[in-house]
LOBALO-208207 format. One record per residue (C-alpha): residue in one letter; residue number from 1; chain; x negated, y negated, z. Coordinates in steps of 0.02 Angstrom, whole numbers, plus 50000, padded with zeros to 5 digits. Layout:
// residues N
res  n  chain  u  v  w
A  NUM  A  X  Y  Z
...
This chain:
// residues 247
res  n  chain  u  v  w
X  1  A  45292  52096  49594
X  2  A  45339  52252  49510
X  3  A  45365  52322  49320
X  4  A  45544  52416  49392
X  5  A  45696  52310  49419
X  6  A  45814  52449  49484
X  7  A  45798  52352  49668
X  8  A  45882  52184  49576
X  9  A  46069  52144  49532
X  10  A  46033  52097  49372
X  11  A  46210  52060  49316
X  12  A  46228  51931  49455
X  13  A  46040  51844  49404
X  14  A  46124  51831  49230
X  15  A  46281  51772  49284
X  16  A  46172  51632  49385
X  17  A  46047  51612  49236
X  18  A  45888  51670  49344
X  19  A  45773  51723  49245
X  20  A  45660  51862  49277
X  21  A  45493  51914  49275
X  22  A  45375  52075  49310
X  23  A  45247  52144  49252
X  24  A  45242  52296  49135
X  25  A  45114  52401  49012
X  26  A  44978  52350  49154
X  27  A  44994  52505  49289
X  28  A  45001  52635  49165
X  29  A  44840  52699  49224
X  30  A  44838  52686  49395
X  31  A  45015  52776  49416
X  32  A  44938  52917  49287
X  33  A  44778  52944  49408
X  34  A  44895  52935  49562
X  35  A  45015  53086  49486
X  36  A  44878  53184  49470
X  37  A  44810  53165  49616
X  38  A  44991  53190  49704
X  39  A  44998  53338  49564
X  40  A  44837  53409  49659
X  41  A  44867  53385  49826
X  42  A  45052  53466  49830
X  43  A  44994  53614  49730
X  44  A  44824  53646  49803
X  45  A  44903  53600  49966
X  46  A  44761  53479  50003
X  47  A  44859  53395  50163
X  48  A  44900  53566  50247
X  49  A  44706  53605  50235
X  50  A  44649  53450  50310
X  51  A  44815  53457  50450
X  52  A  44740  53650  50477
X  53  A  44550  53593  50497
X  54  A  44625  53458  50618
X  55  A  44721  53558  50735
X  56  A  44619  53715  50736
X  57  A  44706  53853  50640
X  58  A  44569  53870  50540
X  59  A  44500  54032  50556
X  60  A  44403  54171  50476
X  61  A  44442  54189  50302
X  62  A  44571  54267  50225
X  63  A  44567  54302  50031
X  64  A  44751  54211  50007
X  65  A  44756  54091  50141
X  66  A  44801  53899  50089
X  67  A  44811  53958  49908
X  68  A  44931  53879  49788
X  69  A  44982  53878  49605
X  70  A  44832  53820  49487
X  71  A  44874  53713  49309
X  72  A  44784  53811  49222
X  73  A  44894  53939  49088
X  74  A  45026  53843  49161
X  75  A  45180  53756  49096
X  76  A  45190  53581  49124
X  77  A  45363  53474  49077
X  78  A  45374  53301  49077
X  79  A  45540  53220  49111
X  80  A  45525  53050  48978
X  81  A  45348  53050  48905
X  82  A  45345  52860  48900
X  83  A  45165  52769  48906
X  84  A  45144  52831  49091
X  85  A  45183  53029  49031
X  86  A  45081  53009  48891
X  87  A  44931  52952  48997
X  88  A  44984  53103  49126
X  89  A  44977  53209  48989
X  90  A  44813  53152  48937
X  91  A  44732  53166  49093
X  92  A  44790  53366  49128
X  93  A  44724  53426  48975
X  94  A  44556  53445  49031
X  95  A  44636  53580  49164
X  96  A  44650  53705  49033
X  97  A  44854  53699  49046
X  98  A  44949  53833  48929
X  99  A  45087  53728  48879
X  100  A  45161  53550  48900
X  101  A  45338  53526  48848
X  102  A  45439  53370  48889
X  103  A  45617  53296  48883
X  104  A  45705  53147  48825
X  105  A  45829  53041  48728
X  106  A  45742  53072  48572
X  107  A  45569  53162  48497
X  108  A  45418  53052  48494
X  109  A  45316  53045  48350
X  110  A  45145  53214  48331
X  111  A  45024  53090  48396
X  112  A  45111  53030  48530
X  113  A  45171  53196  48574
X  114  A  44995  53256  48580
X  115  A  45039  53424  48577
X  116  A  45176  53437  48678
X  117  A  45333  53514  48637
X  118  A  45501  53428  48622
X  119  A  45629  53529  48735
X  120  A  45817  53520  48810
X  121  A  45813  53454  48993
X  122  A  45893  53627  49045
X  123  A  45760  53708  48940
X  124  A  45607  53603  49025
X  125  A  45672  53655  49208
X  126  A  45679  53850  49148
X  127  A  45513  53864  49095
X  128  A  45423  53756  49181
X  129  A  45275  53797  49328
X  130  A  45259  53579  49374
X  131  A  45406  53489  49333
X  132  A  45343  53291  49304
X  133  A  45488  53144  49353
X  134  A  45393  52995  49220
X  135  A  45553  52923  49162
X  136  A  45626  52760  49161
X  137  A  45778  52756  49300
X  138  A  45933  52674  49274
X  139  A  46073  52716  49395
X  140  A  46163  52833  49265
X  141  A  46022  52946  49340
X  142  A  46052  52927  49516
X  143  A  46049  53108  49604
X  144  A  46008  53197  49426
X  145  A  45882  53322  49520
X  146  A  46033  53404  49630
X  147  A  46031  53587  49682
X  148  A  46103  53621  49507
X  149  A  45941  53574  49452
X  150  A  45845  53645  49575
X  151  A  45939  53819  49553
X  152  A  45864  53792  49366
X  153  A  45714  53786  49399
X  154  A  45579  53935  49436
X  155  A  45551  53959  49643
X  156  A  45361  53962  49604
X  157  A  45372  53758  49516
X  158  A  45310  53618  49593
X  159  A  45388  53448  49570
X  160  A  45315  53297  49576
X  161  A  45422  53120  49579
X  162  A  45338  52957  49505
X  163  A  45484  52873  49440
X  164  A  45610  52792  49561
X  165  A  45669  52893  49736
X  166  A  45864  52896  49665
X  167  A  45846  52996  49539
X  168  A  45829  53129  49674
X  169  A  45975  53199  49784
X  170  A  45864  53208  49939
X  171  A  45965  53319  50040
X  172  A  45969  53459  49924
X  173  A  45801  53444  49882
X  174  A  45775  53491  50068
X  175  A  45894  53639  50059
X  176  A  45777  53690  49909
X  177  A  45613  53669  49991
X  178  A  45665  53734  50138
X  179  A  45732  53881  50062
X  180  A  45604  53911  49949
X  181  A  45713  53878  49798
X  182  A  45575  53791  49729
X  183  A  45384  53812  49785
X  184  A  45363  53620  49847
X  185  A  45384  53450  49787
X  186  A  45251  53302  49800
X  187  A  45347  53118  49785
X  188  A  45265  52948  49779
X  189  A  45436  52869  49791
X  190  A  45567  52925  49894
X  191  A  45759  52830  49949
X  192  A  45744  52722  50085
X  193  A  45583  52660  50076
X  194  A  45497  52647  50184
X  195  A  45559  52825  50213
X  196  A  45618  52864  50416
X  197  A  45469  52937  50499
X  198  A  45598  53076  50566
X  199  A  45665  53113  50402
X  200  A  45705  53287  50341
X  201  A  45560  53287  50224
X  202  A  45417  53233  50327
X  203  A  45447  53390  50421
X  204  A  45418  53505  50279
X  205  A  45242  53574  50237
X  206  A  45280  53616  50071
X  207  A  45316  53432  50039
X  208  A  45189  53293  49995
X  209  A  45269  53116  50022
X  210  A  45159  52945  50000
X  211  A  45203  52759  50045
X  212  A  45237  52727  49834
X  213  A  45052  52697  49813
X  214  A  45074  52730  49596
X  215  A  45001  52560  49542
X  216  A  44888  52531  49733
X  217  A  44720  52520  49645
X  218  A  44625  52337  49652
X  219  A  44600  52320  49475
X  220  A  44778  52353  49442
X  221  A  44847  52243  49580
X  222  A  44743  52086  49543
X  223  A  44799  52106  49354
X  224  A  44987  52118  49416
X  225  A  44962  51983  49538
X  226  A  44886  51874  49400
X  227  A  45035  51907  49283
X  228  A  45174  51847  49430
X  229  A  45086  51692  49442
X  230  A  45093  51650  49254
X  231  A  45262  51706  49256
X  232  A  45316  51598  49387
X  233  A  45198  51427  49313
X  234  A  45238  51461  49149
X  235  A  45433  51408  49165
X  236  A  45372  51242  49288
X  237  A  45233  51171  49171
X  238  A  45377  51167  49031
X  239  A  45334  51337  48939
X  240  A  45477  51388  48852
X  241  A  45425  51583  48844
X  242  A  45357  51677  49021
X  243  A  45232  51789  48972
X  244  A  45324  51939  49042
X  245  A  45516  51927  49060
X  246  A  45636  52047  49102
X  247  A  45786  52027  48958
């Protein structure tokens, strides 16, 4: 029960003449209120507050301690400003950000740009402070964030990853976090998952990993769960069309 496919052969369903449903255009908004909450958390480094509370290295205060980057003024790119960019992009103008640029095959149309700018990819990853992963992955785009990329991009920019885990190159995304190539990273999907609790990137502070929570709100779960079953009736009770399929 999912709107991505990237975890199915889909030649060999063809070849077999499965057919295929899921469940798109109904987690749009819970995956846009999840990114900016991951968006939040990584850059006002929400989990190493609550870790310090916890463990009691909390102290006096100190004028820069736990501070991070704030959206506002800032540059924000969007890597494929499909419907779940667009409603990312929505939601983070209220935060007073300077600029929002994205990437893409093609330029959208003004209104659904809503006031963003049309960049290069090489371009986006130059100028921007929060670099957003909202793209549709297909495996021409496995590894595409590599330490090419990451050598792109500014070493104060936070990325955040909402798309699919493989279009990261994991391993030098820890170089880069580790190194401070980049300022930190916050990834609701990550390659395997679930992810190895003694995985390089659980044991980075500067990195914000969750269990691919994007579409884990009720509302949006009952609706998806709803839309499997007609899928999977529609076909037995001699419906020619299901109301989602995957072509």
């Amino acid at each position: 029960m999912s709107v991505g496919c990237d975890h199915l052969d889909i030649s060999e369903l063809r070849n077999r003449k499965i057919r295929i449903g899921y469940t798109p255009d109904v987690l749009t908004n819970a995956t846009a209120d999840l990114t900016i909450s991951l968006l939040l958390a990584t850059s006002r480094r929400i989990f190493e507050g609550n870790a310090a509370l916890k463990d009691g290295s909390w102290a006096s205060w100190s004028p820069l301690w736990m501070c991070g980057p704030a959206l506002r003024g800032a540059t924000v790119g969007i890597v494929g400003l499909g419907r779940i960019g667009q409603a990312i992009l929505s939601r983070l103008i209220p935060f007073g950000v300077g600029k929002f640029v994205y990437s893409g095959r093609s330029r959208k149309s003004a209104d659904v740009e809503n006031g963003a700018e049309f960049v290069s990819f090489d371009q986006l990853l130059e100028i921007s402070d929060f670099v957003i992963i909202s793209t549709a992955y297909t495996e021409s785009m496995q590894g595409m964030f590599n330490k090419e990329v990451f050598d792109r991009m500014k070493n104060t920019a936070i990325l955040i990853n909402i798309s699919r885990g493989g279009i990261i190159n994991q391993e030098d995304l820890v170089s880069a976090l580790s190194s401070k190539q980049i300022y930190a990273a916050g990834l609701d999907v990550m390659v395997p998952e679930p992810l190895p609790v003694d995985h390089p990137l659980t044991k980075l502070d500067n990195c914000v990993l969750l269990p691919h929570l994007g579409s884990a709100d009720l509302e949006t779960r009952a609706t998806m769960g709803d839309l499997a079953v007609r899928n999977i009736i529609s076909p037995l009770t001699g419906t020619a069309d299901m109301p989602a399929e995957f072509m």
